[in-house]
C-alpha positions in Angstrom: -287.5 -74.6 39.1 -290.5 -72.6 40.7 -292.6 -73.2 37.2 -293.5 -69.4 37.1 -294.7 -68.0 33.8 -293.8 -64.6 33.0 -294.6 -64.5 30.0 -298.1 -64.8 29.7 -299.5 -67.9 28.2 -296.0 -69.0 27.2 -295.0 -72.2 28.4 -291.9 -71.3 29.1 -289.5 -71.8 32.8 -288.9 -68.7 34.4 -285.7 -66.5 32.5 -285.1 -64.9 35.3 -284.2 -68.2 37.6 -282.6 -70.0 34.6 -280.1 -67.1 34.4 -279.5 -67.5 38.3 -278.2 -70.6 38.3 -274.3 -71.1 38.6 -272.8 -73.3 36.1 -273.3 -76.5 38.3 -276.9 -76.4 38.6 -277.5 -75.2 35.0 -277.8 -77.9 32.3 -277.9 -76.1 28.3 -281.1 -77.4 26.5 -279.2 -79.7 23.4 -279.3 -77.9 20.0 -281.4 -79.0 17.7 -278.8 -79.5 14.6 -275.3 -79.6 14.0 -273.2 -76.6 13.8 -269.8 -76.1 13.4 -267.3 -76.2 16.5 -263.9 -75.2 14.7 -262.3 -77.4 16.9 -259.4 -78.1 14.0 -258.2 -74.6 14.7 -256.8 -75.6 18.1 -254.3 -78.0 16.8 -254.1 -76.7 13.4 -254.0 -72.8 13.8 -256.1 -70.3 11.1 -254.5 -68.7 8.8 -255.6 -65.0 8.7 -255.5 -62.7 5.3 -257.0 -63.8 1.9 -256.8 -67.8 3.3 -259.5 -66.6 6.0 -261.4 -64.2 3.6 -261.9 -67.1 1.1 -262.7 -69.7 4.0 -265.1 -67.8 6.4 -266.4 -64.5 4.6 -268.4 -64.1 1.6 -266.6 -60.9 0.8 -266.4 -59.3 -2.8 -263.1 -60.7 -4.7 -262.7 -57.8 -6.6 -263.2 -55.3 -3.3 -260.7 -54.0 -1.1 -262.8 -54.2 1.9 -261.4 -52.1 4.4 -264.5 -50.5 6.2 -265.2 -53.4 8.3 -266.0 -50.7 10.6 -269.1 -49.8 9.2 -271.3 -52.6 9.2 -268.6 -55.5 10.2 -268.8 -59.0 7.8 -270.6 -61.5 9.1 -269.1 -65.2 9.3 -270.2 -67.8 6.8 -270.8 -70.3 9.7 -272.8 -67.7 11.4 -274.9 -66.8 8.8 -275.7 -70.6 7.8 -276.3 -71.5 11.6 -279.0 -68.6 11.4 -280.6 -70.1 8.3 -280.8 -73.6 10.0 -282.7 -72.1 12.6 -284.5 -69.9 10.7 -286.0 -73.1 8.9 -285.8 -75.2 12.1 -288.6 -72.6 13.6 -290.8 -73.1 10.8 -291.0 -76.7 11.2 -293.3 -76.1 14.2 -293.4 -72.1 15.2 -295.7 -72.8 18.1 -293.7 -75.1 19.4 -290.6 -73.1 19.1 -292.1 -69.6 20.4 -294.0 -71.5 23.1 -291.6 -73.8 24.2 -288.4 -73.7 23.2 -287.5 -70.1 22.7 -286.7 -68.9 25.9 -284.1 -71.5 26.9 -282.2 -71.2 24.0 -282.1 -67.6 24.7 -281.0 -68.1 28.2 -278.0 -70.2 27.1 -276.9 -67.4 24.3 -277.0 -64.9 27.3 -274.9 -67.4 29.9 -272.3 -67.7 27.5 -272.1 -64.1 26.4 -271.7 -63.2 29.7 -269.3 -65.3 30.5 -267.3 -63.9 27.4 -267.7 -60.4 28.4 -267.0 -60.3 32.4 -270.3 -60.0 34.1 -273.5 -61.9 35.3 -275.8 -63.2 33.2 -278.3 -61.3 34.8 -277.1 -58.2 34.5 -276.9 -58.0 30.4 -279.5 -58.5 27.6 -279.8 -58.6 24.1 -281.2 -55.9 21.7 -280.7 -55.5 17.8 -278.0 -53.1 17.8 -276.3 -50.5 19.8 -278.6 -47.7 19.3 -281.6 -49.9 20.5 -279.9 -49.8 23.4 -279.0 -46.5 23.7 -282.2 -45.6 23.4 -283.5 -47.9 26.0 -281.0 -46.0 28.8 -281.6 -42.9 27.5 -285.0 -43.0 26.9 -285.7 -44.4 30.5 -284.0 -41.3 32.1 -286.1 -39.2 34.4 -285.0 -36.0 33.2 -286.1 -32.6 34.3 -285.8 -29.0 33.7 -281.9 -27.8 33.8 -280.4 -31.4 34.1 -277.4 -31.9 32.0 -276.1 -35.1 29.7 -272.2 -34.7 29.2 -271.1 -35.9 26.0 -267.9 -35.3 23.7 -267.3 -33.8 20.0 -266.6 -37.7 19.1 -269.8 -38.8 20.0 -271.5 -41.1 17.4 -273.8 -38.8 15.2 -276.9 -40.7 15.3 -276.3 -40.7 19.7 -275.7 -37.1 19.2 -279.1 -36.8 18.1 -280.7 -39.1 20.2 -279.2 -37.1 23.2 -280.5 -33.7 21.6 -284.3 -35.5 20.9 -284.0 -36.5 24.4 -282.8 -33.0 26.3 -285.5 -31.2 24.1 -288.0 -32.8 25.1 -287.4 -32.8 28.7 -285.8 -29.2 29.2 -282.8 -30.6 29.9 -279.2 -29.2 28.3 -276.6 -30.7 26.3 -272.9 -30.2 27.3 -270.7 -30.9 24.9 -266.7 -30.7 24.8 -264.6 -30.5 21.7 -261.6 -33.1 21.6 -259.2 -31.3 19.3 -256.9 -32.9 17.0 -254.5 -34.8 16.7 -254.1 -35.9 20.0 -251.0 -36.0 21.0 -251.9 -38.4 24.2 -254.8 -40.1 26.3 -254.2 -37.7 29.0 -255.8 -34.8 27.0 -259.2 -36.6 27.2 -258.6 -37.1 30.4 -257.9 -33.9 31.6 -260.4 -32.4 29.4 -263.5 -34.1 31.6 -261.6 -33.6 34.6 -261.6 -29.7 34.0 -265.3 -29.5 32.4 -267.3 -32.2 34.2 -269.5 -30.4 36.8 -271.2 -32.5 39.9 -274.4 -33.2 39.3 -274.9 -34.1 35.8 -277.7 -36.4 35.1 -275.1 -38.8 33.0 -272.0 -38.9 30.9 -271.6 -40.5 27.7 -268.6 -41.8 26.0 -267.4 -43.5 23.3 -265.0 -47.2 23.8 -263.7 -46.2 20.3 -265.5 -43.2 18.4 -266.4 -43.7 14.9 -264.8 -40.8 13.8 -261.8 -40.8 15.9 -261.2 -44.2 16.3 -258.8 -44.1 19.3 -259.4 -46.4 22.6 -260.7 -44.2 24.8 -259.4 -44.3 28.7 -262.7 -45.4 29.3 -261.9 -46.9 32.8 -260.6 -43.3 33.9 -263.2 -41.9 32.6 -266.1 -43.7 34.4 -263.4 -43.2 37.7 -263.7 -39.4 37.3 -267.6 -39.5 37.1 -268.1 -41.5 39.7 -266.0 -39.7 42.2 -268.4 -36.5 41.1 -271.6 -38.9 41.8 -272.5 -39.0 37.8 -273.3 -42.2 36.3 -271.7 -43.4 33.0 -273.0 -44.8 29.3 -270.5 -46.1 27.6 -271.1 -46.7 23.6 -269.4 -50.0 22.7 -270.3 -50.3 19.2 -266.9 -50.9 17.8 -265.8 -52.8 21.4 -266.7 -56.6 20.8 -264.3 -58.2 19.3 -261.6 -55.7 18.7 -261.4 -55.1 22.6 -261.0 -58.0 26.0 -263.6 -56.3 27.6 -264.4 -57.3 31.5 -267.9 -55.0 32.2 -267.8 -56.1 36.1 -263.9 -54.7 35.9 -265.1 -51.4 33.5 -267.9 -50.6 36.3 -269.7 -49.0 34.0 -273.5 -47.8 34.9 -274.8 -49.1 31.6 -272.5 -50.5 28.2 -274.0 -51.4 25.0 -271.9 -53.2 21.9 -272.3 -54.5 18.4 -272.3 -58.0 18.0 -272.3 -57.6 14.2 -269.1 -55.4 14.0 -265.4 -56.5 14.8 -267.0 -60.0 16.4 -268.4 -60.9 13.1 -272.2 -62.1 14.1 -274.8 -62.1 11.5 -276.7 -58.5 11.6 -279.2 -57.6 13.9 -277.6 -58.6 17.5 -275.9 -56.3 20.2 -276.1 -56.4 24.2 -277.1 -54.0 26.6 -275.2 -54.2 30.3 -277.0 -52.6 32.8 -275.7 -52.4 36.7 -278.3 -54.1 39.3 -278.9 -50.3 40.8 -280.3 -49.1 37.5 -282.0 -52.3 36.3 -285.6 -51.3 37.6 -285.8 -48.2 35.9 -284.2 -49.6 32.2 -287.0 -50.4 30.2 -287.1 -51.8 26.8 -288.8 -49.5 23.9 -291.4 -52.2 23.5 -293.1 -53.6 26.3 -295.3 -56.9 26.1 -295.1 -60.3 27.7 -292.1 -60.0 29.9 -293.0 -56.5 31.3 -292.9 -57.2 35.3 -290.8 -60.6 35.3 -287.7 -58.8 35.5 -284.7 -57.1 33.7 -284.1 -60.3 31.5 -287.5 -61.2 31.0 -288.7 -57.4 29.8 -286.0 -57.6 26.7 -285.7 -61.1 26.0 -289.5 -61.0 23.7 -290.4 -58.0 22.5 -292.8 -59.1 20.0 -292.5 -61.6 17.2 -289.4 -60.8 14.8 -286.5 -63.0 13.3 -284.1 -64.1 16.6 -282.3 -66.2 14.3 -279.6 -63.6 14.9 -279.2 -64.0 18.3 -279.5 -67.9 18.7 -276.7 -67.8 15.5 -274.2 -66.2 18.3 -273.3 -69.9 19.6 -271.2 -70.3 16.4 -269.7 -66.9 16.9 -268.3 -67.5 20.0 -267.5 -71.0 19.2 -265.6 -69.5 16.3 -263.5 -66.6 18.1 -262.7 -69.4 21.2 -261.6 -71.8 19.1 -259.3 -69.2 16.9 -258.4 -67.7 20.2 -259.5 -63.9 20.6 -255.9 -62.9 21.6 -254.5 -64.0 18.4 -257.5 -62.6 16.5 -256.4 -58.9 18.1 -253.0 -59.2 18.3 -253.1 -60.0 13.9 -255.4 -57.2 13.3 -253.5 -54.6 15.7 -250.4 -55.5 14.0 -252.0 -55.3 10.6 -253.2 -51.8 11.2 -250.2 -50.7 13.0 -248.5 -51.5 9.7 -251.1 -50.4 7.2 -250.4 -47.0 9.2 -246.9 -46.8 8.7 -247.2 -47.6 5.0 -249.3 -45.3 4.2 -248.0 -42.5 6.3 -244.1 -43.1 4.7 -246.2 -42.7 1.0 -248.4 -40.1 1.6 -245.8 -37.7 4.1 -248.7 -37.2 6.1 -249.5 -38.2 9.9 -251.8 -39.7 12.3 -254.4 -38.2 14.1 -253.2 -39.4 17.2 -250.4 -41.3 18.3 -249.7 -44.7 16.9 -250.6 -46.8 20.3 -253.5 -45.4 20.7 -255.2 -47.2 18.4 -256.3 -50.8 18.0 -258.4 -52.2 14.7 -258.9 -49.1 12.9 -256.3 -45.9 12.3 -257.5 -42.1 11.2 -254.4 -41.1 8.5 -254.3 -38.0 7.1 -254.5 -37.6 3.3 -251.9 -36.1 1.8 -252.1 -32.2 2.6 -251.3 -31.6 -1.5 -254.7 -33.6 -1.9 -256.5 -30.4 -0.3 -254.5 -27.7 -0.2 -256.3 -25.3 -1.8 -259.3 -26.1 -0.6 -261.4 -23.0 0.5 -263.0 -25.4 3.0 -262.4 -28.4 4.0 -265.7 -30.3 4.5 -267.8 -33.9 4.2 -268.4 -32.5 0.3 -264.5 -32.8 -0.1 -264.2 -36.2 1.6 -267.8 -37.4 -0.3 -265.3 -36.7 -3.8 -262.4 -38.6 -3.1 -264.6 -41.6 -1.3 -267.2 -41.8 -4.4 -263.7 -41.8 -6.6 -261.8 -44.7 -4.6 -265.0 -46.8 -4.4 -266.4 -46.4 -8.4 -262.3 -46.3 -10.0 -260.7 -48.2 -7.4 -262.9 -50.6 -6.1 -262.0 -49.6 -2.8 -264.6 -49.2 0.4 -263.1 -47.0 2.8 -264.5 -43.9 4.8 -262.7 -40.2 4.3 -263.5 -38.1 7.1 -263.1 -34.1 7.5 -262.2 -33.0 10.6 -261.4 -29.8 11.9 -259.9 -28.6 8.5 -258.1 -32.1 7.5 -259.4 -35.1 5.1 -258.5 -38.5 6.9 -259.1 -41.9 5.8 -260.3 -44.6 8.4 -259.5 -48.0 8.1 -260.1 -51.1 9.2 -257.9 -54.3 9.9 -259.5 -57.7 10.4 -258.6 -60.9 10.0 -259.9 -61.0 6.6 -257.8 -58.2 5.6 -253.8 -58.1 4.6 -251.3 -55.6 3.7 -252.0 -55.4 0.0 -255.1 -54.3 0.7 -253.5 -51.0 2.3 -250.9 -50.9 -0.7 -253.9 -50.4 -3.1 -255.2 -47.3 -1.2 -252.1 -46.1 -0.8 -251.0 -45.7 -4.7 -254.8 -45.2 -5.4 -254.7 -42.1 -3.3 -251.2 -41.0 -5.2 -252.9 -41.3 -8.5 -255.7 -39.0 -7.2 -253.1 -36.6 -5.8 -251.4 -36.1 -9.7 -254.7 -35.6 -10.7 -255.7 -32.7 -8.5 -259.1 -34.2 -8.2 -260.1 -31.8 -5.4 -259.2 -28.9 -7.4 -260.2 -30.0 -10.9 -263.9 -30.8 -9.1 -264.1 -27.4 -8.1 -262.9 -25.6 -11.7 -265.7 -27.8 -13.1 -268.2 -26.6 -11.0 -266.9 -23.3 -11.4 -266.9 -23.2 -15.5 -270.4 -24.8 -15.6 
């Protein structure tokens, strides 16, 4: 080890040469207190539904939790791990900033890597997807005329960000409606084949919108751009943990995910991927004592905050290798796939795409009756019948209108089981006899 600082008076080995190393010549610094390793689950396999719930989640009894979507549920382990080194950095903060910090770090990062298909030098960690989002986007040398491709299913809040961005620079926003339902991958594929011009400053895509939560052909997608010389974002939020992802395989330009989503780490960790090309140009939206050491070292201290969350993300993994992340997928696919098909058969209503193309989550249509007469179908509409399963029901899901249609997204973790579905199911039949939709609007209309 050269014994290069870059990061200024920290005494600290350089990240950039720590990451380097293959897994011979690399040796983890040992942890500083126990934490769990789940090894039981190897011999002794987990049992998913309510037994997992009660063991590993601190979820509500009385809610029907089936927005894991939104803002993911952490893991007990992995919120106690964060506490013990949230209190194991106050025992000496110098010494842990100074000293310590950075090698722990470095480990988090090796083993991430390792998890998600690509060198450790070539990924970093930020506090959620939109931090890094912004970093790519942000770092952009836009000019007047340039175009960023995006999709009707982009994420709202990226929609914006690509809008703040384009303003700012002159630069124009080209965005393509994906209609609904779908009736195959091969209309989104053929839709960017048809519309995607050479020369666009980037394209951005979703893994698996929020709003139209299918699995995008992602790796098609990035083919097509590349052939036409445009580089490709891909927003990951909902990827980790409810997709194998392999980034070197993906070839993406740059890939951000949620750690604290579908893999169930405690809030406030994501990853950026960034391909070596693009790496000098990337910058994070802070800059302090890393600025000039590197990629790694630019992100990896951008200030003092709580990194509790990311140094918790060794009992993640250890979790979700232990349980086995093919198992973990394969219960919540078939517990959505199901969940569908229930509440399809009650409701006489359909998906918004086909079946397979889906993984953790599923768009269902409401029933039809639920908003027939409906003068317009809008996030008003789907505002009433959400405010009405969560304060009667007890139920936290998301309705969502789109392009005339209410749908309901849910979620399927391991936490979850079917009789979580069967609640929504005869909750939503009850609100159909009532005409809620209707009645709301008479009320309104007499007052």
């Amino acid at each position: 080890m050269s014994g290069k600082r870059d990061f200024g008076s920290f005494h600290v080995s350089n990240v950039q040469e720590l990451l380097s190393l293959t897994e011979e010549e690399y040796t983890p610094p040992p942890l500083p207190f126990v934490t769990p390793t789940f090894e039981q689950y190897q011999s002794d396999p987990l049992v998913f539904g309510k037994p997992t719930r009660d063991k590993h989640f601190l979820l509500q009894e009385s809610c029907t939790f089936i927005n894991h979507g939104a803002f993911g549920a952490t893991l007990k382990e992995g919120l106690d791990v964060a506490q013990k080194w949230r209190s194991y950095i106050e025992r000496q903060p110098v010494r842990f900033y100074d000293r310590e910090y950075m090698s722990f770090l470095v480990h988090v990062i090796r083993r991430l890597a390792k998890f998600v298909g690509c060198s450790p030098l070539d990924i970093v960690l930020t506090d959620n997807a939109s931090t890094g989002i912004n970093c790519v986007l942000k770092s952009l040398e836009l000019r007047p005329g340039d175009i960023i491709y995006t999709l009707s299913t982009t994420y709202g809040a990226v929609k914006k960000l690509v809008h703040h961005v384009c303003k700012e620079k002159e630069a124009t926003v080209q965005e393509e409606l994906v209609e609904m339902p779908l009736t195959s991958s091969r209309q989104i594929i053929d839709l960017v084949k048809t519309t995607l011009t050479t020369g666009c400053k980037l394209a951005v895509f979703d893994h698996i919108p929020s709003n139209f939560p299918i699995i995008f052909p992602v790796k098609e997608l990035i083919e097509i751009c590349h052939a036409r010389g445009v580089p490709v974002l891909i927003d990951g939020a909902h990827a980790l943990g409810s997709l194998p992802i392999d980034l070197t395989d993906l070839d993406a330009d740059y890939y951000v995910s949620n750690a604290h989503k579908w893999f169930c780490g405690p809030k406030g960790c994501a990853f950026l991927h960034v391909k070596r090309q693009h790496q000098t140009h990337v910058r994070p939206l802070v800059v302090s004592h890393g600025f000039g050491g590197g990629f790694t070292s630019e992100f990896s201290w951008t200030g003092l905050k709580d990194y509790a969350g990311y140094l918790a993300m060794h009992t993640v993994l250890d979790f979700w290798l232990a349980v086995g992340p093919d198992k973990i997928r394969a219960y919540m696919y078939d517990l959505a796939r199901k969940a569908a098909t229930l509440l399809t058969d009650k409701w006489k209503s359909r998906l918004a795409a086909p079946l397979e193309s889906f993984g953790s989550m599923m768009l269902v249509q409401l029933p039809p009756e639920l908003y027939r007469d409906c003068n317009c179908v809008d996030y008003s509409k789907a505002e009433i019948i959400q405010n009405a399963l969560f304060h009667r029901f007890s139920i936290e899901v998301p309705i969502k209108a789109l392009q005339g249609h209410l749908y309901v997204r849910i979620s399927a973790h391991i936490h979850n089981s079917l009789q979580d579905y069967e609640h929504l199911a005869n909750a939503v039949i009850e609100l159909l006899s009532e005409d809620l939709l209707n009645a709301k609007k008479n009320k309104v209309a007499n007052h």
